[in-house]
C-alpha positions in Angstrom: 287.6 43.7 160.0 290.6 45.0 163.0 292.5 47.8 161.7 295.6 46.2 160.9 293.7 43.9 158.3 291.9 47.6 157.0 295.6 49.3 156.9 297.5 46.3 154.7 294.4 46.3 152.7 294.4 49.9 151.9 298.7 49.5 151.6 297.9 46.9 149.1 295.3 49.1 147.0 297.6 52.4 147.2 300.6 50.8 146.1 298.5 49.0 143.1 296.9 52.3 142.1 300.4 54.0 142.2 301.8 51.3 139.7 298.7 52.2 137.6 299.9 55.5 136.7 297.2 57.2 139.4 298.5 60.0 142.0 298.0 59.9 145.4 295.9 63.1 146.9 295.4 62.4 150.5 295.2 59.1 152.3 292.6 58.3 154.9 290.3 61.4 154.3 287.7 61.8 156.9 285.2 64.3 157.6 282.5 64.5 160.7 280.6 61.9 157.5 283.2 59.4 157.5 286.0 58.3 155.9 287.1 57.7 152.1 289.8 55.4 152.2 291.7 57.1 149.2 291.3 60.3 146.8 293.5 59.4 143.9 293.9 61.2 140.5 294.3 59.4 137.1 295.2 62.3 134.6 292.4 65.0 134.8 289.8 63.0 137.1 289.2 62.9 140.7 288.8 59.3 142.1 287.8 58.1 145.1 288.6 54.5 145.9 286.7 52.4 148.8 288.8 49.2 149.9 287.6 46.1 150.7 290.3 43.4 152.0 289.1 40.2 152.9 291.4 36.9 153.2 288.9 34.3 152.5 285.9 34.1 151.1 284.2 32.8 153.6 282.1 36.3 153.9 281.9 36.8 150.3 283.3 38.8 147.3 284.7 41.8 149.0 282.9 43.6 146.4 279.7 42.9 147.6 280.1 44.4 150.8 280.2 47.9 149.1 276.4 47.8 148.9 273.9 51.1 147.8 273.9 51.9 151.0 277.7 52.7 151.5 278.0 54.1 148.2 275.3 56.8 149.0 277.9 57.5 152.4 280.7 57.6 150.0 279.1 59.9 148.2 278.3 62.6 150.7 281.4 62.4 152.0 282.5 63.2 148.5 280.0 65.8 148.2 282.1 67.4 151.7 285.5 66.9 150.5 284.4 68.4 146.9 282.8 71.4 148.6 286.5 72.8 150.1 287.8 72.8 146.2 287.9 75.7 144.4 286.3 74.2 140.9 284.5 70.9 141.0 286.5 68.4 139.1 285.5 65.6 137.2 284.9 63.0 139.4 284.6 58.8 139.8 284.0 56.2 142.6 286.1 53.2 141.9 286.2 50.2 144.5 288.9 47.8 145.1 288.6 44.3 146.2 291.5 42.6 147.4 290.6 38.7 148.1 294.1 37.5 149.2 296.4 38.6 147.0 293.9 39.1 143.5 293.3 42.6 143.2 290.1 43.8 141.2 289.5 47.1 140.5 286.3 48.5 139.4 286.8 52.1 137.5 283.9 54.1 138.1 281.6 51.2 140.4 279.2 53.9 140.8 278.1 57.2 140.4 
């Protein structure tokens, strides 16, 4: 996917996730591991949301794509990111699919 396609995606997701009550904590984070597309917060629990944006389905449910082997990157990125904060919150991996303009949103895809 270009990066313009990634960016609207991730636009679409944020602004989603902000009309869902969540708060944004950083945008983009990346580490020498990788990047997590957002760290959110929905009350007392850390989220970190992968994107997927696709425009047709042509290459499948954008869900899909976030397979065990990204979800094991996602996590050690995590595991960096978690290791600069002072206490360990709780924490969950949500991933959002955008196919077009249908959103899904899958609270806690993973652990």
């Amino acid at each position: 996917m270009n990066v313009q396609k990634g960016k609207l995606g991730e636009d679409k997701a944020y602004k989603f996730l902000i009309d869902q009550g969540l708060q944004c904590v950083i945008r983009n984070y990346r580490n020498p591991l990788g990047e997590i597309d957002l760290i959110m917060t929905e009350e007392d629990i850390l989220v970190f949301v992968e994107v997927k944006y696709r425009t047709t389905s042509k290459w499948g449910n954008p869900l899909e794509s976030v397979d065990l082997q990204k979800q094991e990157k996602i996590k050690r990125i995590a595991s960096w990111y978690l290791a600069s904060c002072k206490t360990v919150p709780n924490c969950r991996f949500d991933v959002i699919g955008i196919l077009n303009n249908q959103i899904i949103w899958v609270k806690g895809a993973f652990t």
